[in-house]
C-alpha positions in Angstrom: 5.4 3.3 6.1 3.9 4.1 2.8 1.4 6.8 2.5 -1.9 5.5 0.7 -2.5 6.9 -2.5 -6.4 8.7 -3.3 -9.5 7.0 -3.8 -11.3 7.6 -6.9 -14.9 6.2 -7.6 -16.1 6.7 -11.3 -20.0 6.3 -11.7 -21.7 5.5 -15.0 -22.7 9.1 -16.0 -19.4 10.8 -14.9 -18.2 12.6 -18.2 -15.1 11.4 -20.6 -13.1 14.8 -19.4 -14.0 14.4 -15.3 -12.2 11.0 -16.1 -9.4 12.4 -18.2 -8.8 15.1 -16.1 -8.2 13.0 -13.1 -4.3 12.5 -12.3 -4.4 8.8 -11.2 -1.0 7.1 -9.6 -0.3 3.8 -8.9 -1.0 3.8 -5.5 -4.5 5.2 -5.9 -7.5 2.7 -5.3 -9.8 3.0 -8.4 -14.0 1.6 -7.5 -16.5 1.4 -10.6 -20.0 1.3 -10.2 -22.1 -0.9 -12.8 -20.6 0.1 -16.6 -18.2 3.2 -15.4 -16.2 0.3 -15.3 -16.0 0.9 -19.8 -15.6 4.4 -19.0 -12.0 3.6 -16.5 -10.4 1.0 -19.0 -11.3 4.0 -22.0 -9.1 6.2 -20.1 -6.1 3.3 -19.4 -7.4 2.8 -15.9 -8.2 -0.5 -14.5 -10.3 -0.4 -11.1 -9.3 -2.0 -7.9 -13.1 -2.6 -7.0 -16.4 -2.8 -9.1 -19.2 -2.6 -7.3 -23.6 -2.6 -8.2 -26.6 -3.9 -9.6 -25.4 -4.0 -13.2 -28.3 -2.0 -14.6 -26.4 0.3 -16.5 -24.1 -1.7 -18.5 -23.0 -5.5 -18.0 -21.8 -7.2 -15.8 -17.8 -7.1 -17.0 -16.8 -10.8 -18.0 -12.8 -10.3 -18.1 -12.7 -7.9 -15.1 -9.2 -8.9 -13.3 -10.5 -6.9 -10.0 -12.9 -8.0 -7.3 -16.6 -7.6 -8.4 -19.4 -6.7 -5.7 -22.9 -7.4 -7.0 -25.8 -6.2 -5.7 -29.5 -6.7 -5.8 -31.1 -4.3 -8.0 -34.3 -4.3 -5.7 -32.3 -2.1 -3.3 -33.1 1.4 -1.9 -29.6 3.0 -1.9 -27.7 4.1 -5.2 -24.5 2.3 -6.4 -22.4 5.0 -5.5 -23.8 4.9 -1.7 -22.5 1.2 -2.0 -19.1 2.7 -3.7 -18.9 5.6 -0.7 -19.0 2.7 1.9 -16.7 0.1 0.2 -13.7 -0.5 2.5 -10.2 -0.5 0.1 -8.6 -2.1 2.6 -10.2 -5.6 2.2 
């Protein structure tokens, strides 16, 4: 069986060097929230997920991942929407 690889979720106001620093594989599962989806492809990552309200940046047009939207009238942060996102689906 093949062991999973990490699971990284990138947020809008996570710094250029938290992302460059980060030592992504193939086998890792990559989630966005809103426009930290920009900050991934920057860095040559494409996510696996993209989830939010889009109130930080666009909604991506060309994304080739799943995209979970999200009312903006919500009272939990997109990253508590990334946390519970199943990878597996």
């Amino acid at each position: 069986m093949k062991k999973p690889g990490k699971c990284y979720i990138i947020c809008p106001f996570d710094s250029d060097l938290a992302v460059s620093g980060a030592s992504v594989s193939k086998d890792d599962f990559i989630i966005c929230a809103d426009a930290s989806c920009n900050i991934a492809e920057a860095h040559g990552l494409s996510p696996d997920l993209i989830i939010g309200d889009f109130d930080s940046g666009a909604r991506p047009e060309n994304a080739t991942c799943e995209i979970v939207e999200y009312p903006s009238e919500k009272d939990d942060t997109d990253k508590i929407w990334e946390a519970l996102a199943d990878p597996t689906k």
